[in-house]
C-alpha positions in Angstrom: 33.1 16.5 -6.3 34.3 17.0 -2.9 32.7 19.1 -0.3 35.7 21.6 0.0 34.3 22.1 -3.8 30.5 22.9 -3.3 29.1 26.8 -3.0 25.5 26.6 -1.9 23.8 30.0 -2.3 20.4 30.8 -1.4 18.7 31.8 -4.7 15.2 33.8 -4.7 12.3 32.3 -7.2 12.8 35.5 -9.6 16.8 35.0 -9.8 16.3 31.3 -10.7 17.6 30.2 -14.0 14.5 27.6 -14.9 16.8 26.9 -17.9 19.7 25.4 -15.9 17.3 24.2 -13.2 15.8 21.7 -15.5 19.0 20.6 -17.3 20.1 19.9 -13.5 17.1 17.8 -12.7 17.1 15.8 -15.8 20.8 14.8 -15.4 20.3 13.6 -12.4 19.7 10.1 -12.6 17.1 10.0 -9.6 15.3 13.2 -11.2 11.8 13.3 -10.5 8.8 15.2 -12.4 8.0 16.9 -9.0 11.2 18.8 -8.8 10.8 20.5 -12.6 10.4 23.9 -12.9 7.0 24.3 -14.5 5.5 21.4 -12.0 7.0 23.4 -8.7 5.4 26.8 -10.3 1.7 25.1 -11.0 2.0 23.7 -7.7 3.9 25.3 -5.1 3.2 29.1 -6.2 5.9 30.6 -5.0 9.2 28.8 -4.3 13.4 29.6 -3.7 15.8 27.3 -4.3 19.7 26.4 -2.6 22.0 26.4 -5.9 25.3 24.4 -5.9 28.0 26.1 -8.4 26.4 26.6 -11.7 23.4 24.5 -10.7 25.6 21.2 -10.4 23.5 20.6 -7.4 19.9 22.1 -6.2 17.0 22.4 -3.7 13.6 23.6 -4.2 12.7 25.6 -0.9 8.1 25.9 -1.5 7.8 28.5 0.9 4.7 30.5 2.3 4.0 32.6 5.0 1.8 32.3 8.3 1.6 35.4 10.5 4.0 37.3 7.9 6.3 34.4 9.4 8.3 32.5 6.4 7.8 28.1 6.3 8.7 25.6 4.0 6.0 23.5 2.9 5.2 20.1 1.0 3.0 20.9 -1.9 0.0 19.0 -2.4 0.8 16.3 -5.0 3.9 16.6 -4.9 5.1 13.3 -2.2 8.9 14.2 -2.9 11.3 16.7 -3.2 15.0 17.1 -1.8 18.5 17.3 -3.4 19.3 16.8 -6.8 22.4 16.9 -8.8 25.4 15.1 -10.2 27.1 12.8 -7.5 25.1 13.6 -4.0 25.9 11.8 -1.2 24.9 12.0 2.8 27.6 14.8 2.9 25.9 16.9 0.0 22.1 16.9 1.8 23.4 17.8 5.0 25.4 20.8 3.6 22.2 21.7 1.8 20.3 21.4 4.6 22.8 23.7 6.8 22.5 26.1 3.7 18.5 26.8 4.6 18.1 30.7 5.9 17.6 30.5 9.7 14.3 33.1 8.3 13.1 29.8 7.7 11.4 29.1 11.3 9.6 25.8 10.2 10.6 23.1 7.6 8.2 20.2 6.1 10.0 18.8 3.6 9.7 15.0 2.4 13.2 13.7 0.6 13.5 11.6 -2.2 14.4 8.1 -1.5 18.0 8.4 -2.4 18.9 11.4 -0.2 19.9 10.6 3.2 20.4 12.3 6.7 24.0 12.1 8.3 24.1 9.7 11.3 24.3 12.3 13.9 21.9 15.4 13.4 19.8 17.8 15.6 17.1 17.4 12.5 13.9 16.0 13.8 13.3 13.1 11.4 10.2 11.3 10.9 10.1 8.0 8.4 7.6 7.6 5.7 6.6 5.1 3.7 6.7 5.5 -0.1 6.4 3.1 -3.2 9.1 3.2 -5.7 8.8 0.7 -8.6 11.6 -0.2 -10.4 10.4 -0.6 -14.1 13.1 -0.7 -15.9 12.8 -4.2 -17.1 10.9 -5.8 -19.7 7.4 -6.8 -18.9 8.0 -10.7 -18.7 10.8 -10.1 -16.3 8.2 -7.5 -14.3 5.2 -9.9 -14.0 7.5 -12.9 -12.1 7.2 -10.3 -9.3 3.8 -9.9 -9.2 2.1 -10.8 -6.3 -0.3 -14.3 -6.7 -3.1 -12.0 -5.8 -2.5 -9.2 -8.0 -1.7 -12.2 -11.3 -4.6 -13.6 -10.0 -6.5 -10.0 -10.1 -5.5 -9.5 -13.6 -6.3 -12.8 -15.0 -9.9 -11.9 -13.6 -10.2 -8.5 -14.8 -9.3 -10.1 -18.7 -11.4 -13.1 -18.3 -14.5 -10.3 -17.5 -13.9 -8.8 -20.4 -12.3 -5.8 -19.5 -10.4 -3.9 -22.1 -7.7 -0.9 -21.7 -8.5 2.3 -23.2 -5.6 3.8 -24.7 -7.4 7.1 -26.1 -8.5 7.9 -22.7 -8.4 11.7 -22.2 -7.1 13.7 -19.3 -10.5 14.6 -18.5 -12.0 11.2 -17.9 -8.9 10.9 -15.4 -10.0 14.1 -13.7 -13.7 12.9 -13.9 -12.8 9.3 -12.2 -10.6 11.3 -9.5 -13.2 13.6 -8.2 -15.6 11.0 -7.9 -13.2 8.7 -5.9 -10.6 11.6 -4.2 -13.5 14.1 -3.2 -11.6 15.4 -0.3 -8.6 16.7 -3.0 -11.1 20.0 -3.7 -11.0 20.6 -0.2 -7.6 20.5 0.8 -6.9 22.7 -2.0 -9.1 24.1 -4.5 -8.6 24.2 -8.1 -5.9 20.8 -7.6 -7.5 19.2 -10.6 -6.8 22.2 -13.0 -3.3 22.4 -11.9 -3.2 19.0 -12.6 -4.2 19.3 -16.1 -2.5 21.7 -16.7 0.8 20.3 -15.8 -0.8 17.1 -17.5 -0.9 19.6 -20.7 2.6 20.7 -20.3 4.8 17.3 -20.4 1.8 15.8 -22.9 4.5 14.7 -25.1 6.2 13.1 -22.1 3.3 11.4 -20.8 0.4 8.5 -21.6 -3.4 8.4 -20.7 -4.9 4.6 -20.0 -8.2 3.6 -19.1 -9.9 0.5 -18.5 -13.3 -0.5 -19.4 -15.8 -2.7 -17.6 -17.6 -5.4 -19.6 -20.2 -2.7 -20.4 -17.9 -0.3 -21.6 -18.1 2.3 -19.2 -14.7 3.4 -17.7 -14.2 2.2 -14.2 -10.7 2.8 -13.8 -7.9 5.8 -15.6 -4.6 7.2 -15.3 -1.4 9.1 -16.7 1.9 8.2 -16.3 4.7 10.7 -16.7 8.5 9.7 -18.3 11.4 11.1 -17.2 14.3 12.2 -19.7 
C-alpha cells in the first residue's frame, strides 16, 4: 500500500469498532497482547485511536488529562504500543505520527520494535532497551543459545530437585508478585486485579507455571500469553 493510499482519521474511544480493531492486530504479524482491545480498556481506561482505511492500519492514543490539559501516556504494564497493520514501513509511522491532534500537548509513547522513526524528524527520541525473544523454534534449537551460566543455572535448579508446577493458579502468580514487586500497588493501585482480570480474559490463550523448591513451596511463577 502506498502512502498516496492511506486515510488516517482520528477516531474517539466510543466510535471505535473493537471488532475490527482486534482482527487488525491479530493480522499483523508483529501484533502484540498490549495493543488488544480488552487489554488497552483494563489498562489504559480511556483511550482514542488513529484508524488507517477500514482499520488496515491503527494506533492506540491512552490519553488523560492534567490541568483539563489532554496527554498521551504509557500505561503501566503495557512496555509497547505503536503502529500496527498490514505492510508498515518508516513512511507509515511517521504519517501516523503527523496524524496525532495538535490537542495533544505532550506524548509518551514507547514503539514496538519494528516501528521506526524517519531519518530526519523534529520528534524528540529517546532509545530504550527492550528484550524480544524469538521463540519460534523448537526447544533443542532454543537451548544452543543459552547462555553457559543460565544451562548451568538450570542444570542446578533440576539437580536440587526442583520441579515445575503446571497447575499453578493466577493467584499464586499475583501472591509471588506482590511480595517481590511491592512498589506495583503504589504506582497504581488495584494493577494486580487488572491483571487478573485480563489474565481471565485470554485464559484460553494463555499458561500458568510455577516452580517448586525442594520443599515444595513455590519460589518462582508465571503466565505467558500466545498470540493468534
Amino acid at each position: 500500500m502506498s502512502q498516496a493510499n492511506q486515510h488516517i482519521i482520528y477516531t474517539p474511544h466510543s466510535k471505535i469498532d473493537k471488532q475490527k480493531w482486534d482482527a487488525c492486530i491479530n493480522h499483523d504479524p508483529n501484533g502484540l497482547l498490549y495493543a488488544q482491545s480488552f487489554y488497552l480498556d483494563t489498562l489504559a481506561g480511556k483511550w482514542d485511536a488513529l484508524v488507517m482505511n477500514d482499520y488496515d492500519g491503527v494506533m492506540p492514543l491512552p490519553v488523560r488529562k492534567k490541568m483539563g490539559i489532554p496527554y498521551i501516556f504509557q500505561p503501566s504494564m503495557t512496555p509497547v504500543l505503536g503502529v500496527f497493520g498490514k505492510a508498515i514501513n518508516t513512511n507509515f509511522v511517521g504519517t501516523f505520527l503527523q496524524a496525532i491532534p495538535a490537542s495533544f500537548k505532550l506524548w509518551d509513547i514507547s514503539l514496538h520494535h519494528h516501528n521506526s522513526i524517519p531519518g530526519e524528524s523534529d520528534y524528540r527520541i529517546f532509545p530504550r532497551n527492550n528484550y524480544v525473544l524469538d521463540l519460534s523454534g523448537d526447544y533443542n534449537s532454543l537451548e544452543q543459545q543459552y547462555h553457559t551460566n543460565t544451562k548451568r543455572n538450570i542444570a542446578k535448579a533440576m539437580s536440587s530437585g526442583c520441579t515445575i508446577k503446571s497447575d499453578t493458579t493466577i493467584d499464586d502468580v499475583i501472591a509471588i508478585c506482590r511480595v517481590e514487586f511491592p512498589g506495583f500497588t503504589k504506582v497504581e493501585e488495584g494493577l494486580f486485579e487488572k491483571l487478573k482480570s485480563i489474565y481471565l480474559h485470554y485464559k484460553n490463550k494463555s499458561v500458568t507455571l510455577g516452580v517448586l523448591g525442594p520443599d515444595g513451596i513455590l519460589s518462582a511463577a508465571t503466565f505467558i500469553f500466545f498470540n493468534g
